[in-house]
N, C-alpha and C positions, 0 to 999 in steps of 0.2 A: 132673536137672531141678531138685530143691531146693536144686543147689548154684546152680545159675546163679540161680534164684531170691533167692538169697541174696544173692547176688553184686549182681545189680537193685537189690535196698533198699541193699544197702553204698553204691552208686555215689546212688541220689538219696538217700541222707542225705547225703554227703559233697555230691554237687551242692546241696541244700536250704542246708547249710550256710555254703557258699559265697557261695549268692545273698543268705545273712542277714547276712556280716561284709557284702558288697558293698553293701547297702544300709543298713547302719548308716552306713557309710564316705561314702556320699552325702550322708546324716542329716546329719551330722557339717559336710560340707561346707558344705549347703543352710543348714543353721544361721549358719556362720562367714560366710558370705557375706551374708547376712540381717543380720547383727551389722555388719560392716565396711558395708555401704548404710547403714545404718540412724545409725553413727555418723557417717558423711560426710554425710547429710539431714540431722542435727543439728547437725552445724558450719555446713552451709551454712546452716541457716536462722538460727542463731544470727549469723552475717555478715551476714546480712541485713536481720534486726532490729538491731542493732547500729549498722548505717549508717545504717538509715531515722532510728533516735533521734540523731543524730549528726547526719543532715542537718533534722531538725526544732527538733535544739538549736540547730543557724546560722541556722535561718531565725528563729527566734523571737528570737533577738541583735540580729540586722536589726533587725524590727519592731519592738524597743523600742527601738534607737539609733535609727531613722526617728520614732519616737512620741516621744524625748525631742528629739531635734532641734525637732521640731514644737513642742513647749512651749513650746523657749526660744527661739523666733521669735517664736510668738506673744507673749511673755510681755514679749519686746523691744519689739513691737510695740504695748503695752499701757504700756510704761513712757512710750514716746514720745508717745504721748496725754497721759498725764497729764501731764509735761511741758508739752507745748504748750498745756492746760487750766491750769495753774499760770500759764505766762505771759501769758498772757492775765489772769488773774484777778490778777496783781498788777500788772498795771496801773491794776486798779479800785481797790487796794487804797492803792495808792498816792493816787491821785486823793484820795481818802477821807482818810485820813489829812492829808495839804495841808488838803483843805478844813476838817478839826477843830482845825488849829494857827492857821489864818489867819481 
């Protein structure tokens, strides 16, 4: 009876044992897998920040080639007034002149 006794703990130590590498061995796994998700969420989100700044550097290119457009239309549009304000005013200018020589 003490031998079988014996015998009982021999077997659930060795079983105990067992189930301690077997779940280290999981550990182990659960870890590496957790690691390997963990770098892929990383790169994806890094891809993803990435493009978003990427696609708000093109948009903002836009906007100011749209804004500088804009200026030099207006700014054309601003010459040609004066312009036509000139001509018009040397017409007076003239006039004026004639009449201080004659």
């Amino acid at each position: 009876m003490a031998k079988e006794t014996v015998q009982a703990i021999r077997e659930a130590e060795l079983k105990a044992s067992q189930i301690e590498k077997d779940a280290a061995g999981k550990r182990d796994e659960i870890i590496l897998k957790a690691e390997e998700d963990a770098k892929v969420k990383i790169s994806s989100v890094i891809k993803e920040a990435l493009a978003k700044a990427e696609q708000d550097l093109e948009q903002a290119q836009f906007q100011g080639t749209e804004r500088m457009k804009n200026a030099v239309i207006k700014a054309e549009q601003e010459i040609l007034e004066l312009k036509e304000m000139v001509k018009s005013k040397e017409q007076v200018a003239i006039d004026l002149v004639l009449a201080q020589v004659i």
